[in-house]
C-alpha positions in Angstrom: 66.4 119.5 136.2 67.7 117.2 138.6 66.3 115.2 141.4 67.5 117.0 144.3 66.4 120.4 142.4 62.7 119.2 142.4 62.8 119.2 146.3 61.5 122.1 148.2 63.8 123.7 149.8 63.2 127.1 151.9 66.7 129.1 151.2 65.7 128.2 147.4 61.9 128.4 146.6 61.8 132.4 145.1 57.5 131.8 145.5 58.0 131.0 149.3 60.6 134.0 150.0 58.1 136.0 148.0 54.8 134.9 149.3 56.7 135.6 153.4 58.0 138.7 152.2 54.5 139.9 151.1 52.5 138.9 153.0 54.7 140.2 156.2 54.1 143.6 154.4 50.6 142.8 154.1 50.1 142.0 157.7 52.6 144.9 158.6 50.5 147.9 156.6 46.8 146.3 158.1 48.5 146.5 161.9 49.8 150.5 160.9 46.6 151.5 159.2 44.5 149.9 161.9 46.4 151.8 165.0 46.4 155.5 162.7 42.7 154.6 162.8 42.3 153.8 166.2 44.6 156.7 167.4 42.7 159.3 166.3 39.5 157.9 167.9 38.1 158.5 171.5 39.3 155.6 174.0 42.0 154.2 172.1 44.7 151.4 172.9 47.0 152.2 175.6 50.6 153.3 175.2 51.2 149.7 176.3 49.7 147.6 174.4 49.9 150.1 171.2 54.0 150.9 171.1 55.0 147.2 171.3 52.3 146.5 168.2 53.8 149.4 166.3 57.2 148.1 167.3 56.6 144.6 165.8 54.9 145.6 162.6 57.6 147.8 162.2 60.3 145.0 162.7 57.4 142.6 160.5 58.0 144.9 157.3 61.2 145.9 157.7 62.5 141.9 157.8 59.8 141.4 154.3 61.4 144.1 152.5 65.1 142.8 152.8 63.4 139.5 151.8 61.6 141.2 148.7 64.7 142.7 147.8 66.6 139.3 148.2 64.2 137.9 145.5 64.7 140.7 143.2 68.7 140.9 143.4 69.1 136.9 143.5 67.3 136.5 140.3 69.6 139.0 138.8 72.5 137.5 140.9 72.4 134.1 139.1 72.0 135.1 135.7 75.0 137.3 136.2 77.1 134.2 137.5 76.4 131.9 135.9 77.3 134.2 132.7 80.6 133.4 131.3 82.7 136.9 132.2 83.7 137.7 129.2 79.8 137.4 128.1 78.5 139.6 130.5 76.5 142.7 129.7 77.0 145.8 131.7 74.1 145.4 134.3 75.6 141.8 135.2 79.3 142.7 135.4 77.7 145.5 137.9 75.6 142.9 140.1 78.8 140.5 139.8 81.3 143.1 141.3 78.5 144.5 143.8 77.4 141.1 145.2 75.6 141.3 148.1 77.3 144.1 149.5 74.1 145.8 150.7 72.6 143.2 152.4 75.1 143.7 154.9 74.2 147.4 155.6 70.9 146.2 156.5 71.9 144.4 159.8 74.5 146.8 160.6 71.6 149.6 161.2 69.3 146.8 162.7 72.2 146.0 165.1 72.8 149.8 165.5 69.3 150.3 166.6 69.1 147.4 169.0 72.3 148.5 170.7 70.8 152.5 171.0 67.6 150.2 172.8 69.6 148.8 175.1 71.9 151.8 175.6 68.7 154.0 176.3 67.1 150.8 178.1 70.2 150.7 180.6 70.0 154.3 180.9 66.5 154.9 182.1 64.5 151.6 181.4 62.6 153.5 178.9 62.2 154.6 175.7 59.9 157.5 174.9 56.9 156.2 176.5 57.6 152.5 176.5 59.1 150.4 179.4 62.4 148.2 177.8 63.4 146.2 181.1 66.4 144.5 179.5 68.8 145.1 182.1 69.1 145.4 185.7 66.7 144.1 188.5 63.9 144.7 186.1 64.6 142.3 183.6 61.5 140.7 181.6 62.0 137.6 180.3 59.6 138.2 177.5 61.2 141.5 176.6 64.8 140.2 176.6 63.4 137.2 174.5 61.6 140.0 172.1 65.0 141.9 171.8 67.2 138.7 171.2 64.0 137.8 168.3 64.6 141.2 166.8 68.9 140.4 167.2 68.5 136.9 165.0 65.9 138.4 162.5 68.6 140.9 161.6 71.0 138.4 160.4 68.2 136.1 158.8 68.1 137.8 155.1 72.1 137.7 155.2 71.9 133.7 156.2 69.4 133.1 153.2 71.4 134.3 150.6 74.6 133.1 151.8 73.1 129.8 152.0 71.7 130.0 148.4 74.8 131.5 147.4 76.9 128.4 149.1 74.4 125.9 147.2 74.9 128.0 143.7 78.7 127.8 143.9 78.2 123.9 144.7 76.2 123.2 141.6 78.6 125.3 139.6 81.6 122.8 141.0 79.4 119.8 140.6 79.0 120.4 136.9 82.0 121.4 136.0 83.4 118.4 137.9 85.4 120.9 140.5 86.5 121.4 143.9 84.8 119.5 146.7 81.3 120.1 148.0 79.5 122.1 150.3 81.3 120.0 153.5 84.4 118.6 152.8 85.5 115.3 155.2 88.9 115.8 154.5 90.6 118.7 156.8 90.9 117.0 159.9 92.5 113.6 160.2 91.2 111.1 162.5 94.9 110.9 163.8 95.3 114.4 163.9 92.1 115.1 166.2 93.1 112.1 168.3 96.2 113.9 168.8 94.8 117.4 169.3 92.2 116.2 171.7 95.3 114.3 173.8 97.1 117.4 173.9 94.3 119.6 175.0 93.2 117.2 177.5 96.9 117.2 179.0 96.9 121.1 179.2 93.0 121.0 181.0 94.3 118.5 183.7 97.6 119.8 184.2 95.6 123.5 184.5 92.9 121.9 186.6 95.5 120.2 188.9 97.4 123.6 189.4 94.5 125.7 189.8 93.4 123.1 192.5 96.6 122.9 194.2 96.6 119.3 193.4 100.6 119.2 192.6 103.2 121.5 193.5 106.4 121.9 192.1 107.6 125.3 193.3 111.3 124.1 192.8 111.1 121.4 190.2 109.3 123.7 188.2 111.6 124.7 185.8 113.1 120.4 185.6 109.6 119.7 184.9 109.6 122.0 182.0 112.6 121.4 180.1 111.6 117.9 180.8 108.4 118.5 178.8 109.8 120.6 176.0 112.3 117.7 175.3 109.7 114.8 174.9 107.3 117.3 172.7 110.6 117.4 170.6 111.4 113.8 170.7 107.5 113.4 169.8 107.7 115.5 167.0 110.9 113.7 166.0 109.6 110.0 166.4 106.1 110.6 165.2 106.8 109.8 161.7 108.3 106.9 162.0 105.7 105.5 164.4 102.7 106.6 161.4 105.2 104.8 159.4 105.5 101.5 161.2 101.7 102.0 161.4 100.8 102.0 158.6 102.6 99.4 157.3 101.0 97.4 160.0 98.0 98.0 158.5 98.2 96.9 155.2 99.9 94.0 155.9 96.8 93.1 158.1 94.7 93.9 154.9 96.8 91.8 152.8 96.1 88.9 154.9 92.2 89.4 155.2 92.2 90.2 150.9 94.5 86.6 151.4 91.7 85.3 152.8 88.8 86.0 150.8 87.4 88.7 153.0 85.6 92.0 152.6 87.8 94.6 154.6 85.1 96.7 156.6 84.3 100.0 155.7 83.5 101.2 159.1 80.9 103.8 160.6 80.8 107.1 160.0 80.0 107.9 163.5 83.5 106.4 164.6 85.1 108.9 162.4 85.8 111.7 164.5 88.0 113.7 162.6 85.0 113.4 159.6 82.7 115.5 161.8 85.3 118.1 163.1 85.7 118.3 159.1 82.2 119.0 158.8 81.9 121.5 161.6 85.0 123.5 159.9 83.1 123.6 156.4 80.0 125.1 158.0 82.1 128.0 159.8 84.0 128.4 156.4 81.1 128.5 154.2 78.7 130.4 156.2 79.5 132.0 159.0 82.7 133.8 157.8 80.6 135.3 154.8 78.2 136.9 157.6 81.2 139.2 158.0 81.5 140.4 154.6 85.0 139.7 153.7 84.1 137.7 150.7 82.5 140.5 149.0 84.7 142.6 146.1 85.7 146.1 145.6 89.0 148.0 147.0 88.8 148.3 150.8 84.7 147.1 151.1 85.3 143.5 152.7 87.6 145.3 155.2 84.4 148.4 155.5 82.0 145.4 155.8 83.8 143.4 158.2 83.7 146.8 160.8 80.4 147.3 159.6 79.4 144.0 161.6 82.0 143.6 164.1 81.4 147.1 165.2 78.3 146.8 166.5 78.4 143.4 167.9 80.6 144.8 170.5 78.8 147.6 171.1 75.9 145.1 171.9 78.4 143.4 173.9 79.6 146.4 175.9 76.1 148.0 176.5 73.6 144.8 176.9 73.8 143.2 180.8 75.5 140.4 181.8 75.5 137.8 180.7 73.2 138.3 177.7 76.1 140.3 176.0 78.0 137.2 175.8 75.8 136.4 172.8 76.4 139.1 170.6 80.4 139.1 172.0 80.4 135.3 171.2 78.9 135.8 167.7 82.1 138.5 166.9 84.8 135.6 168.1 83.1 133.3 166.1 82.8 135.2 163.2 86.5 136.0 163.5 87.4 132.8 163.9 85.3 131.6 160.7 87.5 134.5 159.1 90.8 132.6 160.2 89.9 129.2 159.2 88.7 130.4 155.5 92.3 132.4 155.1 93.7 128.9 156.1 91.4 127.3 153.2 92.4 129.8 151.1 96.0 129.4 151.7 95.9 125.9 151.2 94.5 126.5 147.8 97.7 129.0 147.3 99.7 125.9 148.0 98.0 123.5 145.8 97.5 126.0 142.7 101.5 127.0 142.6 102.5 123.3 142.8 99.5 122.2 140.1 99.9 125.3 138.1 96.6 126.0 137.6 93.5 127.2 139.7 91.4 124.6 138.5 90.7 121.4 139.6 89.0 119.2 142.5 91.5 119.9 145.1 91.1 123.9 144.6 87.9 124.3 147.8 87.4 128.3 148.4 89.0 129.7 145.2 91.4 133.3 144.7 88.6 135.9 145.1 90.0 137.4 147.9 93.0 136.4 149.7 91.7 137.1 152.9 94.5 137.9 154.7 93.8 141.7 155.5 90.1 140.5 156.7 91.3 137.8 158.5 93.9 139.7 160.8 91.4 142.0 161.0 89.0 140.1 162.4 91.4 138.3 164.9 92.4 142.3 165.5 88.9 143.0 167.1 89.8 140.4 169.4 91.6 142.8 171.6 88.0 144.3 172.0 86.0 141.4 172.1 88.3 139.7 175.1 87.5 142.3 177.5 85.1 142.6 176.9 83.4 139.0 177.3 85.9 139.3 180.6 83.4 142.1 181.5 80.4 140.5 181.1 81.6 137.0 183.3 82.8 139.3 185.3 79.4 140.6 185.9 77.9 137.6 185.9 79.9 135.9 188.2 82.1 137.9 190.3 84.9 135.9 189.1 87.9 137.9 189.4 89.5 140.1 192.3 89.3 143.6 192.3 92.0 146.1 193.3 90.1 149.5 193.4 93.0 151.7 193.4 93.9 150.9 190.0 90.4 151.7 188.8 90.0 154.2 185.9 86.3 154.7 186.7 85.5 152.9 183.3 84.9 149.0 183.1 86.1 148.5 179.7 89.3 150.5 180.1 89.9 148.2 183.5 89.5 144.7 181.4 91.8 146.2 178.7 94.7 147.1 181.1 94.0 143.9 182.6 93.9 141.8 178.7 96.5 144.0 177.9 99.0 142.9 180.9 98.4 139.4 180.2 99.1 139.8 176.8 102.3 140.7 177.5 103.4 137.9 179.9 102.3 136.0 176.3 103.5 137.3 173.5 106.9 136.4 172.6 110.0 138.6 173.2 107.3 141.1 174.7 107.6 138.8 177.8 111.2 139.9 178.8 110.1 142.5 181.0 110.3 140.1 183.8 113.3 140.1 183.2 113.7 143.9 184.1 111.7 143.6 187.0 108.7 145.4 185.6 105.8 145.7 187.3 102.4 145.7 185.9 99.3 146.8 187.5 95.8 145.9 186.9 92.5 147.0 188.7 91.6 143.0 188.0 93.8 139.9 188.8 93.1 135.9 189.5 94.5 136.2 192.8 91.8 137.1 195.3 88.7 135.8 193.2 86.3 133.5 193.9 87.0 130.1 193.0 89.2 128.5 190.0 87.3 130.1 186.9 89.5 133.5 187.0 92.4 131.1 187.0 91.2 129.3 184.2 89.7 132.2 182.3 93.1 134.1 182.3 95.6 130.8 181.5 92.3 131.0 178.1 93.1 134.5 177.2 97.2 133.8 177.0 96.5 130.7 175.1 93.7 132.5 172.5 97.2 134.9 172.4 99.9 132.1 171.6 98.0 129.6 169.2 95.6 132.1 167.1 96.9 135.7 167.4 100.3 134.9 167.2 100.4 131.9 164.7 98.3 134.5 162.7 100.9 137.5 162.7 104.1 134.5 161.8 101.4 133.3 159.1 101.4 136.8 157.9 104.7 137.1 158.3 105.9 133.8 156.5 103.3 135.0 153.4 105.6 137.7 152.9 108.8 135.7 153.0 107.5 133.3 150.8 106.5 135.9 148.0 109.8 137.2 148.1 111.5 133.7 147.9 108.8 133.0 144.4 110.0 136.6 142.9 113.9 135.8 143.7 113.1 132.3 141.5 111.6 133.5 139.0 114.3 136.4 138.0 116.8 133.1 137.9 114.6 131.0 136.2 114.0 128.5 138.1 110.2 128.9 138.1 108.0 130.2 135.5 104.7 131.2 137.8 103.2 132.5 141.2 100.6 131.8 143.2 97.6 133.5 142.6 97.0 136.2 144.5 100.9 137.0 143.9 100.1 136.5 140.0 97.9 139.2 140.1 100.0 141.5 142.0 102.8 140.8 139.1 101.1 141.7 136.4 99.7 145.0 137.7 102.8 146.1 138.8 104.2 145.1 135.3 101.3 146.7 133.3 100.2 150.5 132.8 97.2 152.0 130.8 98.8 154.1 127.9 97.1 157.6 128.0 96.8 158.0 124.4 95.7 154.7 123.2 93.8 153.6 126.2 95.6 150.5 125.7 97.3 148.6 128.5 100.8 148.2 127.3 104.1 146.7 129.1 106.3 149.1 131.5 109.7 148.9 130.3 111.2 147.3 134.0 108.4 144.4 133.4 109.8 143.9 129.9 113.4 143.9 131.1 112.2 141.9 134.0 110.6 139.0 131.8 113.7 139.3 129.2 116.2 138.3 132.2 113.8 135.8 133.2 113.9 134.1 129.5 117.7 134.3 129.5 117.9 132.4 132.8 115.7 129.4 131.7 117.9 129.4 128.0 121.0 129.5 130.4 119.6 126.5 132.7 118.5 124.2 129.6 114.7 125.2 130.2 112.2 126.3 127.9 112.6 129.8 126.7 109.3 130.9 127.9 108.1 134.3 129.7 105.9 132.5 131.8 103.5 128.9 132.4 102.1 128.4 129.0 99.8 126.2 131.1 98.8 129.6 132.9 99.0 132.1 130.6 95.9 130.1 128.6 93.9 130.4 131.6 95.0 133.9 132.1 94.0 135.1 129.2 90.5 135.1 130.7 90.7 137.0 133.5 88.3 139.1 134.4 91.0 141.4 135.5 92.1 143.9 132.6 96.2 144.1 133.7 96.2 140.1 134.2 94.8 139.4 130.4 96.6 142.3 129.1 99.5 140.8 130.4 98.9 137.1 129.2 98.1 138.3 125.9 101.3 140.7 125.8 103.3 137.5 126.5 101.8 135.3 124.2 102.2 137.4 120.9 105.8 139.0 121.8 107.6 135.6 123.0 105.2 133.6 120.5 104.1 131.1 123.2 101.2 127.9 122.9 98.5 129.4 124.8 95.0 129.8 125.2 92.3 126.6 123.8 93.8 123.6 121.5 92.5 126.0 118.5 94.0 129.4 119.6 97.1 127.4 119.5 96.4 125.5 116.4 96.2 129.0 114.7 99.4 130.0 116.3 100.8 126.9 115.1 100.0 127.6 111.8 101.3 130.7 111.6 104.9 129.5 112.5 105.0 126.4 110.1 104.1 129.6 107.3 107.3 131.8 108.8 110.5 131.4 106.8 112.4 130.7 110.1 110.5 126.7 109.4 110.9 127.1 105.7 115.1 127.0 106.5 115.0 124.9 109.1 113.2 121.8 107.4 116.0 122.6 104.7 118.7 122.5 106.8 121.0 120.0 108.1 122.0 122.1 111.9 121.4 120.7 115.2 119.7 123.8 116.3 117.3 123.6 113.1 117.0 119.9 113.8 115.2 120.5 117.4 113.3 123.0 116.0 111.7 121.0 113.3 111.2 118.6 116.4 109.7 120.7 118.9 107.5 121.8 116.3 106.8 118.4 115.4 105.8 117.3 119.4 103.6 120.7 119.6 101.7 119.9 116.6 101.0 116.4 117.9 100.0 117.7 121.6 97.9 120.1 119.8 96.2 117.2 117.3 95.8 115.3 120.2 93.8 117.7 122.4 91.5 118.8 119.8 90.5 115.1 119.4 89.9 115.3 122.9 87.5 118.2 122.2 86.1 117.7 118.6 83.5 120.6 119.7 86.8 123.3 118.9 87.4 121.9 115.5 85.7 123.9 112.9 86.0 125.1 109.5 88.5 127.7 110.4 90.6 125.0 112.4 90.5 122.7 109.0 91.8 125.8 106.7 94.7 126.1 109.3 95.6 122.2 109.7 95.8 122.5 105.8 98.2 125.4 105.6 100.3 123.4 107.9 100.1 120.0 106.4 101.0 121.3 102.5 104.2 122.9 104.6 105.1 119.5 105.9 103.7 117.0 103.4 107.3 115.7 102.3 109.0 115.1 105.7 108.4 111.6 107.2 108.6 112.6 110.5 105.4 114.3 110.7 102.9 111.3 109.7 101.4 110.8 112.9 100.2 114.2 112.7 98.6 113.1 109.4 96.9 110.5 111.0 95.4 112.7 113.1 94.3 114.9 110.9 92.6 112.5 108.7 90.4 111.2 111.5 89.1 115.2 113.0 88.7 115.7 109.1 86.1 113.0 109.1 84.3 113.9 112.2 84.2 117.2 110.9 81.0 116.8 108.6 81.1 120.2 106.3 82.4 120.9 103.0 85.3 122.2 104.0 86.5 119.3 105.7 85.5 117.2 103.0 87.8 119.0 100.0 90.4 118.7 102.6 90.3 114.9 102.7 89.6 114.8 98.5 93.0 116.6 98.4 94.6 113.7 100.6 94.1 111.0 97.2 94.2 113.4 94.1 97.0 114.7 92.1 96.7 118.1 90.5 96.5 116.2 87.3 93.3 113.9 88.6 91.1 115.1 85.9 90.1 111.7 84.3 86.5 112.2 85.7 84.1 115.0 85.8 83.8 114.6 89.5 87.7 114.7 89.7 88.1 117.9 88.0 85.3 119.7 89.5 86.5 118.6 93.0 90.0 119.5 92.5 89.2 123.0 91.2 86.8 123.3 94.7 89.8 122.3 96.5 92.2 125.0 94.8 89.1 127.4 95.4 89.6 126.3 99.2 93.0 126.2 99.8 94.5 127.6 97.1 96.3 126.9 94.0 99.5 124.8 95.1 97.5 123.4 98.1 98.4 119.7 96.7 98.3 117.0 99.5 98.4 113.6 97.8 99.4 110.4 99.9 101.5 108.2 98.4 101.3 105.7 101.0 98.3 103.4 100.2 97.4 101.9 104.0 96.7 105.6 104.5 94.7 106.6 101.3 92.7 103.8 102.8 92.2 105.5 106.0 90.7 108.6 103.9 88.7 106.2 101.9 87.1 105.4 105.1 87.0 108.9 106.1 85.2 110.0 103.0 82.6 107.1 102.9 81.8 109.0 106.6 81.2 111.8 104.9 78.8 110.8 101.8 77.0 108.6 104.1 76.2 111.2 106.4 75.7 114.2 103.7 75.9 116.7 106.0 78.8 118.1 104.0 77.7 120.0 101.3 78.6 118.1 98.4 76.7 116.2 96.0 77.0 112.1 97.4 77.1 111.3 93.8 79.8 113.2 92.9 81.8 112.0 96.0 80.7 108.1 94.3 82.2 108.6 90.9 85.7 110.1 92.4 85.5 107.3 94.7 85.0 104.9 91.7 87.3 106.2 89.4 89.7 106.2 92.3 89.1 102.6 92.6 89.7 101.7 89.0 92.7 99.3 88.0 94.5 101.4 85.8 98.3 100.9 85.0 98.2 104.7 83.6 97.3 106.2 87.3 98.0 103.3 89.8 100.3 100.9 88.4 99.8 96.8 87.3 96.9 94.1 89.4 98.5 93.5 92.7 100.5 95.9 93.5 100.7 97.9 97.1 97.9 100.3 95.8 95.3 97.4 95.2 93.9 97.5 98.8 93.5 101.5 98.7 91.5 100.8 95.2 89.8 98.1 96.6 88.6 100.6 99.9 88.0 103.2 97.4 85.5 101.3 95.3 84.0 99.3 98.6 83.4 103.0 100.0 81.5 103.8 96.3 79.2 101.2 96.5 78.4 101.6 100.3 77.5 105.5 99.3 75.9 104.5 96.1 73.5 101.9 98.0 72.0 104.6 100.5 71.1 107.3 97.3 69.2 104.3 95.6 67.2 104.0 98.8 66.3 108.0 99.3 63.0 109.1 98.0 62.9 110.9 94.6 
């Protein structure tokens, strides 16, 4: 375990969310026993002192059973995820596809009963025979600071096992050396948030000027704007070139300190602005956009979950008095704003995956669970609710705004959404060309007449929230689309061979269908004239004749979802692609040196058979390659195949690299198996001078079969199997008798003009290894105990 494991930590230690849990039940069920008891005594505890007891027990053991429950499903949780898929039992791939979807039913009906508390509370200042003074002139400190205990102890399970989960997904990155960590430092420049925090600070003085009559430009005013539209253009246009200039700056000042014999400075943190902004945008992505629920799975539950806790937030909001409904109103925004900045994470990874080809890798930060993009608009959706009503509250808070009572509807919240919904429409684009017509909205509230600046200031925030998040997240939504349809219009000409992810999935479910009779998910026939098309494109353009990302397709045929793999394997075996690990396609390879479509074209002298002996050739020697890289995949069913392939191409030149290759995964191989195989690279079938030779070569025909002859005629390489063999019967790990391997080695080595030829010839190093290697292996038997 590592060092950091060791450390306790409270959103990890099972015994401390335990012990809490219990003993809050504990402390709970002594309080509840004690006041039955004392109830049905003489003289008992008042109604006020003995309600708000039973009230807090209650709320005591209704917080330690989430917590027990936590403990119970996160222990079933991890071993679950950190379960291969394909390896999981039935009970894990159910607590895998459920998540943590009930944890979020438990604050929606703790937020459901705190809003009917301070809905009765507003009504009458009671409930059943307790005083709730939570609103009004009667406000309690200490019961408003009781209810708002009771409004963060319903999200406090949730928090826990987000966090945990959060830290799990980390670890799982960490150790598969993927994505970034918990807080990435990388998402906001420090140019960018100079910029951003310029451009803001423009727009608060120019809105602080105006609102304070500071300037007036009643007929410049539409001058001064052009005027401004042009420089953000000529901004936008010289910007570049000034980063440019910049940076070039830079590094010749760097030269000249390196030039020097200096140190360049690495700087402070703290000066990095953009670092912490960074920060602040991985703690809303990571945390507080999973309190809505929209990265739990199942069809339509992160959009039922995201209601589920929006929903009663703004009740909260609309029933609790100003201003303590801000709180739960601010939590919503938030939340939904969490939502948009982890669809902008996500879409980033879109972005990086289609150019990279693969969902793997350090750059990839959130992953393709969920797209997000339903939740997201969803959540920025509720802000058509949540703006009123915060209007609402300041407006009861502070008087802000002026009031025309003759447009009153009687009902606060439906004033405020007239009101929100007017301004929205002197925002939103081509919506604001009523003007034009002379149309004439009214609303029961306006800025004009209020007290002060703020109801100036608080209506130029709502158009804003409008233009740069509402808006930008429709056009996002709207660009999604274009961009999907601009990938599928590619593809059919062959210009591309993939999709994004979440666009990947949709293609292969469209393009697969579960036969009825075989239970067997099969190809529709448009998908299978669809990908034929697609294959004659690429042949047409020069391109690889494949059906889609061989690259992909091996990662694909993993999916947890059924059409996906279905898909990627239905590609693989009908278009005959390289796919899946180094060995999958070692066995495909095999399988296509033993077709007779190889057998002509090694015999044949046309330019088409030609490549194709050569792209064979390159595959095999990608393939060789890779399982070097990853000895752990080479096994004894990976040397029978190699074998097959290497008697097909023994007599053509051009494949003695991959013999190479093969010699050195046959001798870190250490079984029998891979030891016959490098026998066969020195003997002849008529090698039956020795015992050893002749019971060796009828193992090898027992192997690989009868005409399974590999001998070398180049010496330098017999000696790299000498060397390869001497691994072997020093090691013993490979099944056969080390003294047998040391007379086959010896009579290999022998200087016979019958098998090898006169003294000094080519051969005589290759004897010379062969009989070193027999006396290196003879050594270690004498020194083994009898």
């Amino acid at each position: 375990m590592a060092e950091a494991d060791k450390k306790w930590n409270p959103f990890r230690d099972e015994t401390m969310l335990t012990g809490f849990a219990g003993l809050s039940a504990l402390w709970a069920g002594i309080i509840l026993i004690t006041l039955i008891k004392d109830a049905r005594e003489p003289g008992h505890l008042p109604d006020d002192v003995w309600w708000p007891v039973l009230i807090a027990a209650f709320g005591v053991l209704w917080l330690g059973a989430q917590l027990l429950r936590h403990v119970a499903v996160w222990k079933t949780y991890c071993e679950a995820y950190e379960t291969v898929s394909a390896d999981r039992d039935k009970p894990q791939k159910k607590r895998a596809d459920s998540g943590f979807r009930e944890f979020f039913l438990y604050p929606a009906l703790s937020l459901s009963g705190l809003g009917l508390v301070a809905y009765l509370a507003a009504a009458n200042g009671r409930i059943g025979a307790i005083d709730v003074a939570i609103s009004g002139d009667q406000l309690k400190p200490v019961h408003m600071a009781t209810f708002l205990a009771f409004f963060i102890a319903a999200f406090l399970p949730l928090i826990v096992i987000i966090t945990r989960h959060a830290r799990l997904e980390a670890e799982a990155r960490r150790r598969e050396g993927q994505g970034p960590e918990i807080l990435r430092d990388d998402v906001v420049s420090n140019a960018s948030f100079v910029t951003t925090l310029v451009l803001i600070g423009l727009i608060v003085a120019l809105a602080w000027g105006a609102a304070g009559e500071k300037f007036s430009m009643k007929e410049d005013f539409g001058v001064f704007i052009t005027f401004l539209v042009l420089v953000v253009f000529f901004v936008i246009i010289l910007a570049p070139h000034v980063m440019r200039f910049r940076n070039d700056y830079r590094e010749r000042q760097e030269e000249k300190i390196i030039a020097r014999g200096r140190v360049l400075s690495a700087g402070i943190s703290i000066a990095s602005p953009g670092r912490w902004i960074s920060y602040a945008d991985s703690i809303l992505v990571r945390f507080v956009a999973p309190l809505s629920g929209a990265t739990q799975n199942g069809p339509f539950v992160p959009h039922l979950l995201v209601v589920m806790v929006i929903l009663p937030l703004s009740a909260l909001g609309y029933v609790l008095a100003a201003p303590w409904g801000l709180i739960p109103i601010g939590i919503a925004m938030l939340i939904a704003l969490s939502l948009g900045r982890r669809w902008a994470w996500v879409e980033e990874d879109r972005e990086t995956a289609s150019r990279l080809r693969s969902t793997r890798g350090r750059k990839i930060a959130i992953g393709f669970q969920n797209d997000l993009k339903d939740e997201a608009l969803l959540g920025y959706a509720s802000l058509f609710v949540l703006v009123p009503l915060a209007l609402s509250q300041l407006q009861g808070w502070t008087g802000t705004f002026g009031y025309k009572e003759e447009f009153s509807s009687n009902n606060a919240f439906i004033d405020w959404l007239r009101f929100f919904g007017a301004e929205l429409a002197k925002a939103v684009p081509f919506v604001d060309w009523w003007e034009i017509y002379s149309v004439d909205i009214e609303a029961p509230y306006s800025a004009e007449g209020g007290n002060g600046q703020l109801a100036m200031h608080l209506t130029f925030a709502a158009r804003a929230m409008v233009d740069l998040v509402i808006m930008a997240a429709l056009f996002q939504a709207i660009g999604l689309w274009q961009r999907s349809r601009i990938q599928h219009s590619l593809y059919k000409g062959g210009q591309v061979d993939s999709f994004e992810p979440f666009e990947e999935a949709n293609f292969f479910e469209r393009g697969m269908i579960k036969d009825p009779q075989t239970k067997k998910r099969r190809a529709k026939r448009q998908f299978e004239e669809r990908i034929d098309r697609h294959v004659e494109a690429r042949k047409a353009l020069g391109m690889a004749e494949t059906p889609y990302s061989p690259r992909r397709l091996s990662e694909l045929i993993h999916s947890t979802n059924p059409d996906v793999k279905a898909g990627a394997l239905w590609m693989i075996e009908k278009y005959d692609v390289l796919a899946g690990s180094p060995a999958e396609q070692l066995s495909r390879l095999s399988r296509r040196f033993n077709a007779p479509r190889f057998a002509v074209a090694a015999t044949s002298s046309e330019p088409d058979d030609e490549y194709y002996v050569r792209a064979q050739k390159g595959e095999l020697e990608r393939v060789l390659l890779e399982l070097e890289q990853r000895p752990d995949l080479f096994r004894d069913k990976q040397v029978d195949e190699l074998v097959q392939i290497l008697i097909v191409v023994k007599d053509l030149p051009e494949f003695t690299s991959a013999e190479k290759t093969s010699i050195t995964l046959f001798e870190r191989e250490l079984s029998r198996k891979s030891l016959l195989a490098l026998c066969n690279f020195i003997m002849e079938d008529d090698h039956r001078a020795s015992k050893a030779g002749e019971l060796l070569q009828a193992a090898i025909k027992e192997e690989f079969g009868e005409h399974s002859n590999l001998f070398m005629g180049l010496a330098p390489m017999r000696v790299d199997v000498y060397s390869a063999i001497e691994t072997h019967g020093l090691i013993s790990r490979s099944g056969e008798p080390r003294d047998r391997i040391v007379d086959l080695l010896r009579w290999m080595g022998q200087e016979s003009d019958e098998m090898f030829g006169v003294k000094g010839d080519r051969a005589q190093p290759a004897r010379e290894r062969a009989l070193a290697a027999a006396n290196l292996i003879a050594s270690g038997l004498m020194k083994l105990p009898p």
